[in-house]
C-alpha positions as CSV (number, residue, x, y, z in Angstrom):
1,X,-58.1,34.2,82.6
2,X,-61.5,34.4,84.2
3,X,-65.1,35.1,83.9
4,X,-66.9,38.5,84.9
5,X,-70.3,37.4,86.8
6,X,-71.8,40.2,86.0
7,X,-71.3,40.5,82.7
8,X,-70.3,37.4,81.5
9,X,-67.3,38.9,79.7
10,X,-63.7,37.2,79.9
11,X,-60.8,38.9,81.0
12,X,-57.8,37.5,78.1
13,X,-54.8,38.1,78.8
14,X,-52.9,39.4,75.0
15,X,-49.1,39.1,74.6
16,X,-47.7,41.5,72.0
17,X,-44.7,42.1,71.1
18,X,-44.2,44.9,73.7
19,X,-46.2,43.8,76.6
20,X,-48.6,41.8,77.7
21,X,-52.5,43.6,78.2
22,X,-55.7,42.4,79.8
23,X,-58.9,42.8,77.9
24,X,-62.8,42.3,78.7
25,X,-63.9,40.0,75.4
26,X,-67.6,38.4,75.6
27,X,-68.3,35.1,76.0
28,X,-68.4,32.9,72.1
29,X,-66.3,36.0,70.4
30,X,-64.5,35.1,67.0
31,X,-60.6,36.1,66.7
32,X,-62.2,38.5,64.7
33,X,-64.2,40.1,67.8
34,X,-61.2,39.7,69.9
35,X,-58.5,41.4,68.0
36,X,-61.4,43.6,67.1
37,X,-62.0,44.6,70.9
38,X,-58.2,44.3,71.4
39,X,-58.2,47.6,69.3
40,X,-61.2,49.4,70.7
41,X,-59.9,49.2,74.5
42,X,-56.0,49.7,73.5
43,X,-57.0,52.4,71.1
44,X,-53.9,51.1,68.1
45,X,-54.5,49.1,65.1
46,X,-54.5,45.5,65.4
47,X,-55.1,45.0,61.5
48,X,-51.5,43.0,61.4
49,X,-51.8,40.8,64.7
50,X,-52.6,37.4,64.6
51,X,-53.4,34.8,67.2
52,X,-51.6,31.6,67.9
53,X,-51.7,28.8,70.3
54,X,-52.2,30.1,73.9
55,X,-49.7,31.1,75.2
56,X,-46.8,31.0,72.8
57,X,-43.7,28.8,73.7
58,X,-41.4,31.6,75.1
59,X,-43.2,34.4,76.5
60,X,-43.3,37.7,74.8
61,X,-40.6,41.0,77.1
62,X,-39.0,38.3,79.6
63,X,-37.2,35.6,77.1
64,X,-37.2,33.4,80.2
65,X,-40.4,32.1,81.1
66,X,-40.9,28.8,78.5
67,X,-43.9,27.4,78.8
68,X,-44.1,23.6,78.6
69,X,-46.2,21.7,76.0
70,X,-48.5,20.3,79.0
71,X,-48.8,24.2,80.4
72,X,-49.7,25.5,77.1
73,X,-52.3,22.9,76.6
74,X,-54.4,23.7,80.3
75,X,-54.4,26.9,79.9
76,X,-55.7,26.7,75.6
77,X,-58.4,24.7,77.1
78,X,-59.0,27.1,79.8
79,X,-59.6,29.6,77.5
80,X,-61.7,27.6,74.9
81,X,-63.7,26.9,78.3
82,X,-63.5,23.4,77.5
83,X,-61.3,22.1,80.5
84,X,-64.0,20.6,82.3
85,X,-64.1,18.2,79.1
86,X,-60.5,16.6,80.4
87,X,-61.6,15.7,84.4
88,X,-64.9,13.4,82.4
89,X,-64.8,9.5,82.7
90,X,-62.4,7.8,80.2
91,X,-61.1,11.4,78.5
92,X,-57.5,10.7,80.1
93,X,-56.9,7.9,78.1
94,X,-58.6,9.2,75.0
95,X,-56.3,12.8,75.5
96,X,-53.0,10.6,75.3
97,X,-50.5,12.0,72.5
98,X,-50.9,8.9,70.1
99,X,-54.5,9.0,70.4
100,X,-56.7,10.9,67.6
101,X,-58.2,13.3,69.9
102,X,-54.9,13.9,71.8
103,X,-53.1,15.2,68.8
């Protein structure tokens, strides 16, 4: 969601099954660290969550709010911190669905 400038941490934004929570992960963490530090600043195990595409297709508590394919993939890459990779010369047309790289 965004970058601390202090710290350099990341605020993630974690749907679960019962709510949505913000937490502070630092910059490069695994999946590991993340549902590692999930745990630490919710205080419950996380030893059964997994992580999926972000965000998932229908969004966890509302049942409404669908996320389209093209949504889903700005904010993944805003999270992988790669976005700026998809406003570079030529990456439109490589990024196309029945390109290599766009699948």
């Amino acid at each position: 969601i965004g970058r601390s400038k202090t710290s350099g941490n990341k605020q993630v934004a974690c749907h679960l099954p019962d709510a949505k929570y913000l937490i502070e992960d630092p910059p490069k963490a695994t999946v590991n660290d993340l549902l590692k530090n999930l745990e630490d600043q919710l205080r419950l195990p996380c030893d059964a969550y997994k992580v999926y595409r972000v965000p998932p297709p229908v969004a966890f508590g509302s049942g409404r709010l669908i996320y389209p394919e093209e949504r889903r993939d700005q904010i993944a890459a805003d999270v992988l911190g790669i976005s700026f990779l998809a406003k570079l010369p030529g990456a439109e047309e490589n990024l196309q669905p029945h390109t290599k790289s766009g699948q």
